[in-house]
N, C-alpha and C positions, 0 to 999 in steps of 0.2 A: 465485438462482444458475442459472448454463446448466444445462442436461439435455444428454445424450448425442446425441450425431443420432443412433443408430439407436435410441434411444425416441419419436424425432418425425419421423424420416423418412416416414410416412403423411402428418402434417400439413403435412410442406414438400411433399410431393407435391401433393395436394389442392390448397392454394394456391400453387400455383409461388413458394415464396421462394427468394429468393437468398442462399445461404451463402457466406463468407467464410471463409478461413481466420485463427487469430490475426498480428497486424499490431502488435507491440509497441514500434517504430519509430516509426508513426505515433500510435500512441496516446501514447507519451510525447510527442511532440514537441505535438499537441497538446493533453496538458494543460498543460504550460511555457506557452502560448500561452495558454492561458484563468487560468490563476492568476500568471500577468505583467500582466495587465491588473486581476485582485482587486486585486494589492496595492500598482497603483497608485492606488485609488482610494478605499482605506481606510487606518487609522491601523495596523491590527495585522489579519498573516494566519497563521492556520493551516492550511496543507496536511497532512490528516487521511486521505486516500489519494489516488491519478490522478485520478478522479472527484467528491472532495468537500474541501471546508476550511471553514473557521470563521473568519468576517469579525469584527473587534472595531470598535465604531462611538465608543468611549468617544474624549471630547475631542468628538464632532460633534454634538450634541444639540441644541444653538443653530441650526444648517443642516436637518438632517434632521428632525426630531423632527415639526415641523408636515405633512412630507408623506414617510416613513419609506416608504409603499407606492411613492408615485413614482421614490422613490431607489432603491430595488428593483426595481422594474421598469425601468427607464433599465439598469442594471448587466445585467440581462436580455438586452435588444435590443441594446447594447453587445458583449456576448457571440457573440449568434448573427450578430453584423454579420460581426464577427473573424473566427469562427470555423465558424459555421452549427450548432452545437453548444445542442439546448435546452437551459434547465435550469430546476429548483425552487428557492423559497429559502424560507424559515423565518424568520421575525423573534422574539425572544423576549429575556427577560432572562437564560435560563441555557442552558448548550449543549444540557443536556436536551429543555429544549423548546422551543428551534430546532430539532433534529432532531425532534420529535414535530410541530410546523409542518410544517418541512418536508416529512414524511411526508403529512402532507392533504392540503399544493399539490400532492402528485402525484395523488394522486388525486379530486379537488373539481375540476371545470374552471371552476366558477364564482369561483373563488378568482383564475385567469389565471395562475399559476404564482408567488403569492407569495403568502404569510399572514402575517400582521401579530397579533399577542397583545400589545396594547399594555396590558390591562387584564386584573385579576382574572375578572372574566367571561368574557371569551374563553376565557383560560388554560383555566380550570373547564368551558367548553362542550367543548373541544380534546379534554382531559383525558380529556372521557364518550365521545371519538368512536375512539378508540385501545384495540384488545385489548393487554391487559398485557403479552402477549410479541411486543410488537413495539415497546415501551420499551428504550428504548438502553440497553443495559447488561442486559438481562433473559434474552432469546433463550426458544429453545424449550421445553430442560427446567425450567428455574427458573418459565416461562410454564406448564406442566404442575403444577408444585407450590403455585403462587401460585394459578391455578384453585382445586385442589384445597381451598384454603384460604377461598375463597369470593369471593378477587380478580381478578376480569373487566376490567376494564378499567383504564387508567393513573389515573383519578379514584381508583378504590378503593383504587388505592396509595400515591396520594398524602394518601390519609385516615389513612395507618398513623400511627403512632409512631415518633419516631427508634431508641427503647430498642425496640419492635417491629421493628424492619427491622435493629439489629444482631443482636437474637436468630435471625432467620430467614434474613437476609440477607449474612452472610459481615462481619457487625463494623461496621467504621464506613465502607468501599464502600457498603454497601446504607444506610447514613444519610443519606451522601452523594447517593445518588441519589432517597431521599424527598424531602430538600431540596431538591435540584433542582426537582424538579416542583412543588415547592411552589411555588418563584421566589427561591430563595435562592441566588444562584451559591458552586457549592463548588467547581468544576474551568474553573482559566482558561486563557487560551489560549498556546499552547505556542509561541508566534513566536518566528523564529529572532533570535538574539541580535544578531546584527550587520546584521538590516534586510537583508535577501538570500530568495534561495526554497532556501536549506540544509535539508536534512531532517533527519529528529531518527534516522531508522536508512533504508537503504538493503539492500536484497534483490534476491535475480537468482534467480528461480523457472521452471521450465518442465517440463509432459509431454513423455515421449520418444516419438517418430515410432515405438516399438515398446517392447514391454517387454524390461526387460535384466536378469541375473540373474549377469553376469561382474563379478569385483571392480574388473578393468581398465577395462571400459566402464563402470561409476557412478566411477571414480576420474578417468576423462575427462573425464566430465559435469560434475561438482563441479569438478574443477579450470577447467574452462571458465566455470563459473557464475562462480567465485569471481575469477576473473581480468576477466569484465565487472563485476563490482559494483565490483574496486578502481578499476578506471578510473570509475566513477561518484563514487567517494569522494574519487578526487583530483580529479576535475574538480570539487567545489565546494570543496576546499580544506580536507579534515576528514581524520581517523585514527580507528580506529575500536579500541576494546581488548577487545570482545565479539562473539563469534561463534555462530551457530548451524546449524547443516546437519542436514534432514531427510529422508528417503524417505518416498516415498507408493506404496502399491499400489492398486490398481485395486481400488475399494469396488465394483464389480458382476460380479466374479469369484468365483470358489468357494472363495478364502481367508477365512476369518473375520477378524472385527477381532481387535487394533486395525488400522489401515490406515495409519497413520502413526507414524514413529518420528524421534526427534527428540534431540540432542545438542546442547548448549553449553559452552565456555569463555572462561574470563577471559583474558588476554595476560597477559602481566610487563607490558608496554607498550604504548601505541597506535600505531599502525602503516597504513601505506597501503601499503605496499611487496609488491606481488604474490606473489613469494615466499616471504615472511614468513606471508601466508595460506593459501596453497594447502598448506603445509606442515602448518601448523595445522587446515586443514581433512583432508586426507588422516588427521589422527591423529583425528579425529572420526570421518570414515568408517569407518574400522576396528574404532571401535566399535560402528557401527549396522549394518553389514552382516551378513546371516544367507547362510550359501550356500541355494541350491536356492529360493530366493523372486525372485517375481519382481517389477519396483520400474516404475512407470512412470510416478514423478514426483520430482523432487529440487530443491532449493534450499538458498539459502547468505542468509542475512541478519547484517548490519553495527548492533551497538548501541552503544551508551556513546559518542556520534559524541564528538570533541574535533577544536579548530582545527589547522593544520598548525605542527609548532613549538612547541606548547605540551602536551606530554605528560603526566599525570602518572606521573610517576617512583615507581618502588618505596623501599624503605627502603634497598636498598644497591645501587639502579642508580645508573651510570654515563653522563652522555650520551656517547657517543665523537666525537671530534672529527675523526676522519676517515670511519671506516665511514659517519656519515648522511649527510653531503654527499654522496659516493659514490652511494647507495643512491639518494638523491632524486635526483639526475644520471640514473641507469639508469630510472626509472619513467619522468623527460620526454622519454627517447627514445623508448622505448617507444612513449609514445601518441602522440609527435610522427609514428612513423612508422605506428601504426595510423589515425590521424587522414586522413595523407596518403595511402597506399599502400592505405586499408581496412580494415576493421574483422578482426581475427584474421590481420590479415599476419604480425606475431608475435605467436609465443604459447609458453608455460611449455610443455616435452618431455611433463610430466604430461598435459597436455591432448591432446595430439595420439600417444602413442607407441602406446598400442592401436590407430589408426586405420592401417588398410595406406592406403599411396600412392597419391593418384587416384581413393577411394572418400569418400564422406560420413560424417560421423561417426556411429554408430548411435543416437546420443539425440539427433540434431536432427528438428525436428519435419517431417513429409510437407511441409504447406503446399501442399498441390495447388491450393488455391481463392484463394493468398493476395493480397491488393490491393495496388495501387502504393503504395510510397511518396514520395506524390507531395510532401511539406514537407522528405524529410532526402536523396531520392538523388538526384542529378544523369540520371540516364540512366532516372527513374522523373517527370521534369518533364513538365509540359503542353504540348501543341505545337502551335502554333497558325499554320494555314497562309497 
């Protein structure tokens, strides 16, 4: 994870790097651009965050199987042609150790940015080259108590017991991931249902350009969050019937933990409709907010996605036959005129009523360093004389 700049400002000093401010724009646009091209070139994708997915090769065995590295590599240099975007890739029979592959091609250069475990021996060498807390699924403290227990590295864990790794390991999750590393796939791949790049949950996360401790400025916030994420949700065509909204405080201030607090609810029904949310979000907020603290991180994330139109219904809802058509008529204006006129041309009173006329909204972020966007903004293009 990034560090603070001023715990590394010496080091950007020293070597004159160049910082950037975050660019969320271009980084979405180009991972759309890099996992447009996965999934055409595979049977089955899972997009697993901005930066990573899980390729399914199943059906290609016949084609690839004699030369699985070349195919990997070609998908490589495909990549960085697009996109100039390196990247790692991890071959393996389970998603476990693909991501523990993975994890080597980053750092083996002799590898060239692809590992292949086509065989028990490999697996088993991989296995001995990986600290136990850095096993997917494992992390720091459980890496701390597996230590403790005399297990160093991913081999030693995949030496456990099933009945051993439910006892120590939280049930049949941690069986699940012995097996894994054995090579026995227990978790498969989460593609989206209708053959599309649809996500399984959609979030709209951001630090504030300052910290804020007024109930009106994190009620702008969130309501802003949650107004880009619904347009995220209608633009692939989903409703979402679970919500979650968190604050973060600054972990290197003099407030103790915990540093994050966090609230969820179900809907009656799945819903895309902005209002519908921001509503539902503001009664969340009101339960996480403390006065006198100060918060200088907030988001909104979308679970339980569902297609648009196919709801499921409570035991004594009602579809209305006028209210939705309505409702879905008011979102396609909406974005039809955020789309054309700009992004936050309109927007929900909640988002914007704390902001006086003329000024910036207090949680939008400095951006003093930030870089063009030069794939999504017209007036951020290349120009070439």
């Amino acid at each position: 994870m990034g560090a603070p700049l001023f715990q590394v400002r010496p080091l950007i000093e020293q070597h004159q790097v160049q910082v950037f401010s975050s660019n969320y724009a271009l980084y979405g646009d180009m991972s759309y651009r890099v996992m447009s091209y996965l999934a055409s070139v595979v049977p089955e994708l899972e997009i697993y965050s901005i930066d990573e997915a899980f390729l399914g090769l199943h059906g290609m065995e016949r084609y690839t199987k004699p030369a699985l590295n070349d195919f990997a590599q070609e998908i490589r240099e495909q990549v960085n042609q697009r996109t100039h975007i390196p990247t790692c890739i991890g071959i393996a029979p389970t998603k476990t150790l693909a991501k523990l592959a993975n994890h080597l091609a980053k750092q083996d250069t002799a590898c060239k940015g692809v590992l292949l475990l086509d065989s028990v021996e490999r697996q088993w060498w991989a296995l001995g080259q990986v600290p136990v807390e850095e096993v997917w699924g494992v992390g720091r403290q459980y890496g701390q108590k597996l230590r403790a227990m005399g297990l160093d590295t991913a081999a030693d864990l995949a030496c456990c017991s099933e009945a051993w790794a439910r006892k120590h390991m939280g049930g049949v999750v941690g069986a699940r991931l012995v097996r894994e590393l054995q090579g026995t796939p227990c978790h498969q791949l989460h593609a989206s249902e209708d053959g599309t790049l649809a996500r399984k949950s959609i979030a709209h996360t951001r630090s504030f350009g300052r910290p804020l401790s007024k109930f009106d400025d994190l009620l702008g916030a969130v309501a802003a969050f949650t107004s880009r994420a619904a347009e995220k949700l209608r633009a692939q065509g989903s409703e979402t019937y679970m919500m979650t909204v968190f604050l973060g405080q600054n972990r290197f201030g003099p407030t103790p933990p915990p540093y994050t607090y966090s609230a969820q609810i179900t809907l009656p029904t799945s819903t895309s409709n902005t209002t519908d949310l921001v509503r539902a979000a503001r009664a969340l907020l009101e339960k996480l907010w403390q006065p006198g603290l100060l918060y200088k991180k907030a988001g909104v994330i979308f679970d339980g996605l569902e297609g648009h139109g196919q709801p499921q219904l409570s035991l004594f809802e009602q579809l209305p036959e006028v209210q939705r058509p309505q409702s879905a008529a008011l979102m396609r204006k909406l974005d039809q005129l955020n789309s054309r006129f700009g992004q936050n041309c309109v927007q929900v009173a909640t988002a914007v009523a704390a902001v006086p006329k003329g000024t910036p909204a207090p949680w939008l972020g400095q951006k003093r360093q930030c870089s063009l966007a030069r794939t999504t903004s017209w007036k951020d293009l290349w120009e070439i004389g």
